[in-house]
N, C-alpha and C positions, 0 to 999 in steps of 0.2 A: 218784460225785463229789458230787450231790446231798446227801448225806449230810454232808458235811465244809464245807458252804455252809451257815451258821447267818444272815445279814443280808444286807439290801438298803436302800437307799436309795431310795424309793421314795412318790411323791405330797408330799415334803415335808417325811419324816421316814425315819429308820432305824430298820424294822421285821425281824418274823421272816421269814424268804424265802421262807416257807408262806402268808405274807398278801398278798405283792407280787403281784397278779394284773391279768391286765387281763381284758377283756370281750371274746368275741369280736368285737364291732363296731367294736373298735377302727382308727381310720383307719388310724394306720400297723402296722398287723398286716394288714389289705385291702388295703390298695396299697402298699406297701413305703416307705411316705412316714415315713421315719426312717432319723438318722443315728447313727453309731458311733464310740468309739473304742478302741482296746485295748492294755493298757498294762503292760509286763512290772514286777514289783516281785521282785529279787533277795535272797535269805535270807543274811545273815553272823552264822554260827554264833558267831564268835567276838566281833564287834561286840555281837551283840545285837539286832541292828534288820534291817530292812528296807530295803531300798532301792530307792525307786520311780526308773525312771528315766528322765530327762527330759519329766515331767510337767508343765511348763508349756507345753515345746514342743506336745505332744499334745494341753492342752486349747486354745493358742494353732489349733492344723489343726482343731480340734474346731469354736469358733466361724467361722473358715472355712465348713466345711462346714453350720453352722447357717443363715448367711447366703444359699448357696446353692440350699437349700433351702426357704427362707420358713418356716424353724423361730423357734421366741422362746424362751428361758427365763431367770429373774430373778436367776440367780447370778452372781457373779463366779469369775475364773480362782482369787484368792485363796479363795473362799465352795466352789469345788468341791472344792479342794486342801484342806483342811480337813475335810472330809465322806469323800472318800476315805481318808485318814490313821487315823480315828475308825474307820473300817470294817474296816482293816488292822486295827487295835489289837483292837476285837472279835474280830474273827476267828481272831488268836494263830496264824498257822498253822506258824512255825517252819521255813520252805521255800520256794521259789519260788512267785510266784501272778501270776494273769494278772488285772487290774482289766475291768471292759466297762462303759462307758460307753455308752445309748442315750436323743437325743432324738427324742421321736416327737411325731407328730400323735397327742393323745388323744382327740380329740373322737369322738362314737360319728355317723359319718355317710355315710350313700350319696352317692357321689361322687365322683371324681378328683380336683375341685379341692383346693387348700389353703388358699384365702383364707376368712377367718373359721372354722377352726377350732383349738381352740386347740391348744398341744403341752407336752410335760411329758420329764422328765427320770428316769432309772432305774440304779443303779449298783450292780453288786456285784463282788467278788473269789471266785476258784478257784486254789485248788492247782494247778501247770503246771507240767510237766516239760519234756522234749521231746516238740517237736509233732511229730516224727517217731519217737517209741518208739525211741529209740537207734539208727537207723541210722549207720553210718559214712559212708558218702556218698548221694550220690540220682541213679538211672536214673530220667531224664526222655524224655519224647516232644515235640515239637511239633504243639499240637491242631489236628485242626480248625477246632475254634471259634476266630474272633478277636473279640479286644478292642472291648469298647463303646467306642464313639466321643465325645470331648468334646462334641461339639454332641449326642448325642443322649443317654448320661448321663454326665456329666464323672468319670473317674476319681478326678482330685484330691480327691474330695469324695466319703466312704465311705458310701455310699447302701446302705441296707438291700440293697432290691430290687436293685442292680447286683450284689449278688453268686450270682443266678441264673447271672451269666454264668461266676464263679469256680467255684461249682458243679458245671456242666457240666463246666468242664473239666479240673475235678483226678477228679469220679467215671470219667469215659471215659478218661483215663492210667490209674486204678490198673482199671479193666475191663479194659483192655487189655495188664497186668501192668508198670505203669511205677509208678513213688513217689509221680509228680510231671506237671507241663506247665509249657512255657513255651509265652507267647500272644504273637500276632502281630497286629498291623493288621489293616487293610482294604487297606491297600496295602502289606502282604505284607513289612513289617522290622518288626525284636526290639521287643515290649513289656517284658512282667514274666512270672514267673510266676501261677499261678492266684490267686495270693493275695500276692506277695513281688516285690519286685523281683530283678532281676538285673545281675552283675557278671561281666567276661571278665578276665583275666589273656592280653594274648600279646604275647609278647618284653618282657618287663617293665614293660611299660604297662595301667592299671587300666581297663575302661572301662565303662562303661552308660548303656543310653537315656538320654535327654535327657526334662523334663518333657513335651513334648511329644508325646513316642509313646504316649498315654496311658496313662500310669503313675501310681499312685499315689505322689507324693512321697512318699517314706518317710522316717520319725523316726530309722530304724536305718541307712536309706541314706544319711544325711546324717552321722551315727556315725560311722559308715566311712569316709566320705571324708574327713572331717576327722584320725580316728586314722591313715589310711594316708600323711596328707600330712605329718602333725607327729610318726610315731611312722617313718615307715619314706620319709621324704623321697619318697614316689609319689605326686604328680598324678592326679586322675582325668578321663581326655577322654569329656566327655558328649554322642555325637553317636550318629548312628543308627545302627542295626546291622545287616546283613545275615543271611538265617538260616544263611546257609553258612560265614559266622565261629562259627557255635556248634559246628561239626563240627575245627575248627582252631586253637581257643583251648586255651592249655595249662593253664589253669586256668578252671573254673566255679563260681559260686557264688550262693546265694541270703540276701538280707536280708530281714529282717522283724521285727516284735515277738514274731510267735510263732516263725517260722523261726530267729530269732538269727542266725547267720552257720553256714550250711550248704552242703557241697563238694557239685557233682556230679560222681559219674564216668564218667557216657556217659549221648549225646543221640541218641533215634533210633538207637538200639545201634550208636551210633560211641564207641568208649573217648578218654573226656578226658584229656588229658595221658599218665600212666604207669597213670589208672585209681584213684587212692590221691588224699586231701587234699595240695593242691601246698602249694608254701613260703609262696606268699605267703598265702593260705587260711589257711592254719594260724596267721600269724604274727596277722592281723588275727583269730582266732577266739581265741585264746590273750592277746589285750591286749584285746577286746573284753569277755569275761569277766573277768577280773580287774579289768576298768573299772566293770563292772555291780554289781560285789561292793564295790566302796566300795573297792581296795585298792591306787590309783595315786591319788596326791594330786590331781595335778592338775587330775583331771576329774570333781571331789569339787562343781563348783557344777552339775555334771549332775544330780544325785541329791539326793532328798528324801528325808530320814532318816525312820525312822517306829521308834521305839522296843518293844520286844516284850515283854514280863512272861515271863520262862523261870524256873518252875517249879526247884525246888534240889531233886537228887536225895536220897534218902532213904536 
């Protein structure tokens, strides 16, 4: 992939992605004191462009998370959206790509604290497919490990270093020959998965954790809930979960930027449903896509258009 990544955004300017380096003393590369964003931008062959989407909302969680962390930098939501676009447009990649947003601590310093040093901003785009290599559905486990805890690093806020814990827990599912994990508390009800939140389907009602079970509010969880309520008249009850609803839900599924809208079909080698993507899975996976592609009007002020120079065949 390396290879198909030509720019970066990087100290201030948009350079080769061979010069974007940092030092190894850098603060947040030592202690995980930098935050992230990540942000799917959809290919419409027949458009012509790109469609980044809902990028304001993400750089809206993004400064969120800057705040959180006692990060600073000098751009605007207009000033980054702008610089992403420019990057897209470089890069011509004619296909799905995945943006990464990181601000860090740059200062080069011994230390934990973060006061007085300063932090700096970094952006580049990759070609992304699925983040699952084409699976049809996903055999999940319930890990071990549970979920970092808000008072100790706040989910809401995508913290370098808090993904040690995500880590963990998707390398020990797939060790243990599962695709996936879904994470739990400290007092032992449904968080998210490793990386993605989670949604149940049973008896015809949509549901998933609440902000509170520490989850990362997600950009595509909220996608969802709104297409499920305006496309397919379904409510979603955001209350907590027991882990024994996941063995009895007739449908499972995972959200994310990178996940997109993914079915599982057994937890803890209990078969979901009939085992296959359910109806309603399918329904919200089938208008979420089509939404991403720029090809339902409506939800055309989700997406930022990014125009693509396509080459006339010869």
């Amino acid at each position: 992939m390396d290879e198909l990544v030509k720019y970066a955004f990087f100290e201030g300017k948009i350079v080769p992605i061979n010069e974007a380096k940092l030092s190894i003393m850098t603060h947040g590369f030592m202690y995980g004191t930098s935050i992230f964003e990540g942000i799917r931008a959809y290919w419409n062959a027949e458009h012509k462009r790109m469609y980044i989407l809902r990028l304001h909302e993400h750089l809206e969680r993004m400064f969120d998370s800057i705040k959180i962390m006692h990060l600073e930098i000098k751009y605007s939501i207009d000033e980054l959206s702008k610089i992403i676009a420019d990057i897209l447009k470089r890069e011509n990649f004619q296909r799905d790509a995945y943006i990464r947003i990181t601000v860090y601590k740059s200062g080069k310093k011994i230390g934990v604290g973060v006061q007085k040093v300063p932090s700096d901003i970094c952006i580049f785009a990759v070609p992304f497919d699925d983040y699952y290599e084409g699976a049809d559905g996903l055999k999940v486990c319930v890990s071990n490990w549970r979920r970092v805890e808000d008072n100790a690093i706040p989910a809401r806020c995508k913290i370098v270093g808090a993904y040690a814990n995500s880590a963990l827990c998707k390398a020990d599912a797939v060790i243990a020959g599962y695709d996936e994990a879904i994470v739990l508390t400290e007092a032992g009800s449904v968080s998210e998965g490793s990386a993605m939140n989670l949604f149940l389907v049973k008896n015809g009602q949509l549901i998933t954790p609440p902000g509170s079970e520490n989850i990362l509010e997600g950009i595509t969880r909220a996608t969802i809930m709104n297409i499920a309520e305006s496309e397919l008249r379904l409510r979603t009850d955001c209350r907590i979960v027991d882990r024994s609803e996941l063995y009895i839900a007739d449908e499972l599924f995972f959200t994310g930027t990178g996940a997109q809208v993914k079915p599982i079909i057994s937890v803890d080698n209990r078969q979901v449903g009939d085992g296959g993507t359910g109806p309603v899975t399918q329904k919200l996976m089938d208008l979420y896509y089509s939404m991403a592609q720029g090809k339902i009007e409506k939800y055309k002020h989700w997406l930022t258009s990014v125009a693509v120079e396509v080459s006339s065949a010869r």
